[in-house]
TORNULUM-299290 format. One record per residue (C-alpha): residue in three letters; residue number from 1; x, y, z. Coordinates in Angstrom, 3 decimals, always signed. Layout:
BEGIN
ala/NUM/X/Y/Z .
...
end
This chain:
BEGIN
unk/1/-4.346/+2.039/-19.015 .
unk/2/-5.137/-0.228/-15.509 .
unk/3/-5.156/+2.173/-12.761 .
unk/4/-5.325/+0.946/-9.061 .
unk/5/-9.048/+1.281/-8.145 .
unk/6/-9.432/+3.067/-4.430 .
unk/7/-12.469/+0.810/-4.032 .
unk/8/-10.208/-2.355/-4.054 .
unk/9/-7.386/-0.568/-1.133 .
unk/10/-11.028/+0.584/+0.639 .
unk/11/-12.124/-3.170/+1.201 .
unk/12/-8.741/-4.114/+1.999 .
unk/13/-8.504/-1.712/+4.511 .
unk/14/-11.505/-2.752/+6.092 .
unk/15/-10.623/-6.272/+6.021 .
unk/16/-7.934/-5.292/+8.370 .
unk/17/-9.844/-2.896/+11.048 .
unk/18/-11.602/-6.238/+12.965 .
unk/19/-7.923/-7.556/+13.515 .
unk/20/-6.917/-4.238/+14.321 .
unk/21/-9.408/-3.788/+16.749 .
unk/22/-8.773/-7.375/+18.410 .
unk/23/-5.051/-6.118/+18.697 .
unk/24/-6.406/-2.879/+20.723 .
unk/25/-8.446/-5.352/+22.904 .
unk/26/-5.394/-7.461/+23.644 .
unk/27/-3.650/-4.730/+24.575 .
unk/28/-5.888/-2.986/+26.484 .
unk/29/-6.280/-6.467/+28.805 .
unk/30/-2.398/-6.279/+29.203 .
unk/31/-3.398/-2.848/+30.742 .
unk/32/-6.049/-4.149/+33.087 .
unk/33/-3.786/-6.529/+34.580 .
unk/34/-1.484/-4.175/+35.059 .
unk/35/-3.114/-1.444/+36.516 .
unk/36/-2.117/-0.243/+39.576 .
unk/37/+0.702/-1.883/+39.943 .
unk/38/+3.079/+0.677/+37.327 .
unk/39/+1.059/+4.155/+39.186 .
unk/40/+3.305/+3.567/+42.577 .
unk/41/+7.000/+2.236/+42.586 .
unk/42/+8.831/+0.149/+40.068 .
unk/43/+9.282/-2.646/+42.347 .
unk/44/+5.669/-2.956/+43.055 .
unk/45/+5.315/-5.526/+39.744 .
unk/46/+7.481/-8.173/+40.367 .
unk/47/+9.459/-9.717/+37.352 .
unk/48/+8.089/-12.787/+37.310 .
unk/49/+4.366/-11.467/+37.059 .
unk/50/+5.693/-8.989/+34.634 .
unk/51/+6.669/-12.118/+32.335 .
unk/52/+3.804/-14.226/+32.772 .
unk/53/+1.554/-11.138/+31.664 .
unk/54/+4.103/-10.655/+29.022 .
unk/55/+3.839/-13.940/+27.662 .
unk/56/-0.066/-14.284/+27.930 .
unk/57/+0.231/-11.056/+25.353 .
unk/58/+2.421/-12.821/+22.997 .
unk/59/+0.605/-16.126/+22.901 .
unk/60/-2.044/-13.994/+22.260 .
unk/61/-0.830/-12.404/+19.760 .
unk/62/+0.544/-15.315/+17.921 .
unk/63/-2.571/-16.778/+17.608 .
unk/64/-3.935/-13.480/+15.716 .
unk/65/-0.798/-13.240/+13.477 .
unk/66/+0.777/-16.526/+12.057 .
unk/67/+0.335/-16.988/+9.024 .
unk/68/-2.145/-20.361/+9.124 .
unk/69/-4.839/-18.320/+11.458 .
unk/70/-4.168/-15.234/+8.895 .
unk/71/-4.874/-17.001/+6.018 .
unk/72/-7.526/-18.336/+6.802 .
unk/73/-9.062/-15.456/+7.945 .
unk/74/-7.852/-12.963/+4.640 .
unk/75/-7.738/-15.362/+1.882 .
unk/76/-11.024/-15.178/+1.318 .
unk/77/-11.019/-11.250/+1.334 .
unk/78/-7.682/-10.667/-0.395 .
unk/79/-9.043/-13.320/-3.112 .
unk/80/-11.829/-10.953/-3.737 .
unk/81/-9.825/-8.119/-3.830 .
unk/82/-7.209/-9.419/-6.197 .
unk/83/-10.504/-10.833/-8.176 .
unk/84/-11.246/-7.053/-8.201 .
unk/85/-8.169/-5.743/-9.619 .
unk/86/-7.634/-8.617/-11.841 .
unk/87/-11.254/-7.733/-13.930 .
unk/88/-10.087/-3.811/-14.564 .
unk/89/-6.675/-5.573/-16.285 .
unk/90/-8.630/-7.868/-18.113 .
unk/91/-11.149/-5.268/-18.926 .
unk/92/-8.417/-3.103/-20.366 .
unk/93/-6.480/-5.122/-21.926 .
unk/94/-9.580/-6.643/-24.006 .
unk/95/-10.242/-2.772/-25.090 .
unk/96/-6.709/-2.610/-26.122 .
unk/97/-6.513/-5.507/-28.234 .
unk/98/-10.219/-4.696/-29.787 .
unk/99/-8.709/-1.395/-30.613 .
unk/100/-5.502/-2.612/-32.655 .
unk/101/-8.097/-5.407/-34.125 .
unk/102/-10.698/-2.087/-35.294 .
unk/103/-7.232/-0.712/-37.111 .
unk/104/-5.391/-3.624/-38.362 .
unk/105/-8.756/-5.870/-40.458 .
unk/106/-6.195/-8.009/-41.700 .
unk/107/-5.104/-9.638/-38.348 .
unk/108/-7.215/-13.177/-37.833 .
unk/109/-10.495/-12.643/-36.261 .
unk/110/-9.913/-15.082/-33.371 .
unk/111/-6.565/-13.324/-32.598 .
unk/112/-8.282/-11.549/-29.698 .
unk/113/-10.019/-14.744/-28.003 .
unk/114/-6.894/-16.672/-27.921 .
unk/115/-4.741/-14.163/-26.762 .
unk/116/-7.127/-13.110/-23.285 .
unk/117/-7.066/-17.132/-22.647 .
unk/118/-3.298/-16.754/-22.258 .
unk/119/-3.614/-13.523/-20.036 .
unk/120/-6.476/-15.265/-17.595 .
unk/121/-4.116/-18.361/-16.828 .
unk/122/-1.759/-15.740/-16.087 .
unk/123/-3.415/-13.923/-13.751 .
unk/124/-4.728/-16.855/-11.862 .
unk/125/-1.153/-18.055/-11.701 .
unk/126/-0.465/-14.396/-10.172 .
unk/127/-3.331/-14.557/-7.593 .
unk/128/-1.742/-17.435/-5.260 .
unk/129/+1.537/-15.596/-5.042 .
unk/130/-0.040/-12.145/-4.296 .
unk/131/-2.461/-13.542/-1.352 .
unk/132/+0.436/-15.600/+0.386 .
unk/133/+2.918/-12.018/+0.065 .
unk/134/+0.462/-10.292/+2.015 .
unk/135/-0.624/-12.838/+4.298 .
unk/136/+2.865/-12.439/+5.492 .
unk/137/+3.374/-8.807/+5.029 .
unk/138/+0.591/-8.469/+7.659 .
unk/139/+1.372/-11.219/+10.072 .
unk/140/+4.713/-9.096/+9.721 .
unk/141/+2.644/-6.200/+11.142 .
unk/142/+1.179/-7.762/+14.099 .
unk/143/+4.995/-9.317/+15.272 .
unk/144/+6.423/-5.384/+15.152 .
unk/145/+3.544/-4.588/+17.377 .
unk/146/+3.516/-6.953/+19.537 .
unk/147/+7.312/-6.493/+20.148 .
unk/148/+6.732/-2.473/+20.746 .
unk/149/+4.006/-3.135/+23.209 .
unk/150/+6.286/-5.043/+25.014 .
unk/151/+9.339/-2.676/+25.133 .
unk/152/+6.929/-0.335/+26.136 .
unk/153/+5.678/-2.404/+28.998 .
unk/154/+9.042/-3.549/+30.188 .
unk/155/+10.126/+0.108/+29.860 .
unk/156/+7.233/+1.701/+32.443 .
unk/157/+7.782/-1.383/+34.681 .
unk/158/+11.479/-0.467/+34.975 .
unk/159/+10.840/+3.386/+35.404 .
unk/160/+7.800/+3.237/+37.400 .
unk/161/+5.953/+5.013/+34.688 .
unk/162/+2.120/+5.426/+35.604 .
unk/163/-0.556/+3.720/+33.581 .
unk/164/-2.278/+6.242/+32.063 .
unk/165/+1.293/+7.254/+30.654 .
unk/166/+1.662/+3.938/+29.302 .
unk/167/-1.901/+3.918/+27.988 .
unk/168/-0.797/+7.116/+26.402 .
unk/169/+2.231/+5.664/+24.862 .
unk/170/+0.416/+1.986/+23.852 .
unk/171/-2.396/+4.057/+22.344 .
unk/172/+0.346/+5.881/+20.172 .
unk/173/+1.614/+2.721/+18.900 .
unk/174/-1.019/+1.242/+17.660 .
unk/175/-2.152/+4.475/+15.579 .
unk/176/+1.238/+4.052/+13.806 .
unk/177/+0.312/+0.140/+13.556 .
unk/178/-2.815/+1.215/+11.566 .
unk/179/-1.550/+3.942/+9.509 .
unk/180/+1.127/+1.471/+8.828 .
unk/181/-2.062/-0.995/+7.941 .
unk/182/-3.743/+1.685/+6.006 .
unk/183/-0.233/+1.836/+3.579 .
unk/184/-0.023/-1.733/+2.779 .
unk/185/-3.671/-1.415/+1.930 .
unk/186/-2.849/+1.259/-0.886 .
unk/187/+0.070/-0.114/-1.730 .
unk/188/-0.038/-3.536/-1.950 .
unk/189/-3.645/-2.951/-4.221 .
unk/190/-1.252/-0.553/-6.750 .
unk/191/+1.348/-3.143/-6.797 .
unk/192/-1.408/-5.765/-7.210 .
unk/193/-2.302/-3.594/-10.320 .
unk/194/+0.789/-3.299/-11.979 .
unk/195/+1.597/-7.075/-11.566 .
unk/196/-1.365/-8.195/-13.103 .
unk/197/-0.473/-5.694/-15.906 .
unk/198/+2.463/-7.211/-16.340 .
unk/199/+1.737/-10.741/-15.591 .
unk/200/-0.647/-10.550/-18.332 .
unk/201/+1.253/-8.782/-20.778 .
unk/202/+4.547/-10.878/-20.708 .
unk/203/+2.295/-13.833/-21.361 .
unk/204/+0.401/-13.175/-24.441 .
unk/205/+4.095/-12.498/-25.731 .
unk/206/+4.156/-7.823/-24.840 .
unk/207/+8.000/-7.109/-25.020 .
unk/208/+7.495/-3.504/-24.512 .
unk/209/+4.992/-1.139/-22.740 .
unk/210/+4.485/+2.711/-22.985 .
unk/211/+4.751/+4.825/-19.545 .
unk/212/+2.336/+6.354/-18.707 .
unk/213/+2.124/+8.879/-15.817 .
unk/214/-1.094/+8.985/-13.788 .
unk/215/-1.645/+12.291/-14.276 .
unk/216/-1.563/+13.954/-10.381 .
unk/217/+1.340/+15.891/-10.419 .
unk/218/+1.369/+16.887/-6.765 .
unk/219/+4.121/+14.841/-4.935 .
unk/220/+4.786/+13.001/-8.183 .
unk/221/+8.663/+12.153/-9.156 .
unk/222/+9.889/+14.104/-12.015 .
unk/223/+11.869/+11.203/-13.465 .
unk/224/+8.285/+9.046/-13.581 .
unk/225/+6.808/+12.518/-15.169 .
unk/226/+9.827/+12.623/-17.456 .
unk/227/+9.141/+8.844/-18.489 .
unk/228/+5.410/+9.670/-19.756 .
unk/229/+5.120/+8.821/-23.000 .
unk/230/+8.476/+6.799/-23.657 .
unk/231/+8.588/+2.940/-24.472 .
unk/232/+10.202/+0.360/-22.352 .
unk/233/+11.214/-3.046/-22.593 .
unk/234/+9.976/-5.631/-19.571 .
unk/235/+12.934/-7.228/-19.958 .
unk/236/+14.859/-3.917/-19.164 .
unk/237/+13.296/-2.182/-15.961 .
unk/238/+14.538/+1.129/-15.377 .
unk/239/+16.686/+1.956/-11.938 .
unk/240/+13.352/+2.291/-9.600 .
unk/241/+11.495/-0.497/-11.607 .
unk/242/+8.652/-0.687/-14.035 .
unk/243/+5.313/+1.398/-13.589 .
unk/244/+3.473/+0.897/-10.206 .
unk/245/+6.718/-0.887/-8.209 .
unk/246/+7.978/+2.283/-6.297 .
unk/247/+5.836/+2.754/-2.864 .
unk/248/+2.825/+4.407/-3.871 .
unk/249/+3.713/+5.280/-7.656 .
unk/250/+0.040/+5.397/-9.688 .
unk/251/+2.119/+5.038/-13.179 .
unk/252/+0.826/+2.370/-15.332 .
unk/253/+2.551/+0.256/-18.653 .
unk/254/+0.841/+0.743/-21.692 .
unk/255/+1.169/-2.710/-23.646 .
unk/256/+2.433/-2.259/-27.311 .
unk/257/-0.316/-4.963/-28.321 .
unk/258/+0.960/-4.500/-32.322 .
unk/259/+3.998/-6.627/-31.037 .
unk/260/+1.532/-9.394/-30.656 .
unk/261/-0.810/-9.098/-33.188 .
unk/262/+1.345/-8.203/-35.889 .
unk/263/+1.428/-5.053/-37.111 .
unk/264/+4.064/-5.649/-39.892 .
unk/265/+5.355/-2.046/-39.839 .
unk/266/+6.255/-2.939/-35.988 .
unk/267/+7.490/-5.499/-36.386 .
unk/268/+9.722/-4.295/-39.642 .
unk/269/+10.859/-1.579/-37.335 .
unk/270/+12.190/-4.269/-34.746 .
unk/271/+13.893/-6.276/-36.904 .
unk/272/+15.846/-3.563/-37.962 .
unk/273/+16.579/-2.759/-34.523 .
end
């Protein structure tokens, strides 16, 4: 099993919260320089101004969010965190192998060495890919926000809405910008999870995994309850995808390790298959 630890989503999360909080401090300027001028009569801010602030905010922005200031910012974070995640699969898939090894004394005795040397180039392969997704996902983040603040700010400007409405309203936004923050957290950690799973299975040569349901039945789907148990083939990913790819799904892929280390009634049984 290679479950998703919460301390790995945990110190992504707060990874995030200093950019988050330099996003509320952007915004919040935006609202100083604005001030008065949206509590009395639409025409009080003229267009022009309300550009030049406007464009101040997303130069600002920019430089928080592109994807050369955010990686070198995260990398080093989300390198630790996939670090993280990456010594629970190796962890468990050592235990797994040892325990076909313990039940099979005939298999060589440097089957298990050679086969985790093929699983750690996989995973570091895995790494690069996984930091530069997320990287993006959350530059991805900051551009939605910065375009809401400014329909927001265009939107008061036009209707003469007051500031403290549109403090209100900005304030709003950027809750839904960190709760959005707080899901890629948990779910780009799970996904991290299942990927190294996989990465590492489909390299020491795992055709086929056993599903395996995490267990917490409240809000779970009842086809990934109704998978539990059942064998799958990588190559073959059922209609939502393997264990771990739906948003938020804790499932995990149980490698059938005999496939690799030669259990010759598995393999008898897939060659008559």
């Amino acid at each position: 099993m290679l479950p998703a630890p919460a301390a790995q989503a945990n110190a992504y999360r707060t990874a995030l919260r200093p950019l988050l909080r330099e996003t509320q401090a952007l915004v919040e300027q935006l609202l100083d320089q604005l001030d008065p001028a949206l509590t009395a009569r639409a025409d009080d801010i003229s267009a022009s101004r309300l550009r030049t602030l406007l464009a101040r905010l997303r130069s600002a922005f920019g430089r928080l969010y592109n994807d050369r200031a955010l990686g070198q910012r995260l990398a080093p974070t989300l390198r630790a965190r996939a670090e993280g995640v990456e010594r629970v699969g190796a962890a468990a898939l050592k235990a797994q192998l040892e325990a076909v090894v313990r039940v099979n004394p005939t298999l060589p005795a440097d089957a298990v060495a050679t086969t985790l040397a093929k699983a750690g180039e996989a995973r570091l392969n895995m790494r690069a890919s996984w930091i530069g997704e997320n990287v993006k996902l959350v530059a991805s983040v900051g551009q939605r926000a910065r375009r809401e603040v400014e329909q927001l700010v265009r939107a008061a400007a036009a209707k003469g809405t007051s500031i403290e409405a549109l403090s209100r309203q900005l304030r709003e936004r950027l809750d839904v910008t960190r709760s959005r923050s707080d899901l890629i957290a948990r779910d780009q950690t799970t996904k991290l999870a299942a990927q190294v799973n996989e990465a590492q299975q489909r390299a020491i040569g795992v055709h086929r995994y056993t599903w395996r349901h995490s267990g917490v039945r409240l809000g779970a789907r009842p086809e990934h309850l109704a998978r539990d148990g059942q064998v799958f083939d990588w190559s073959k990913p059922p209609p939502d995808g393997h264990p771990g790819a739906a948003p938020n799904c804790r499932c995990t892929a149980e490698p059938v390790i005999e496939d690799v280390l030669g259990d010759p009634q598995v393999q008898a049984s897939r060659a008559r298959s």
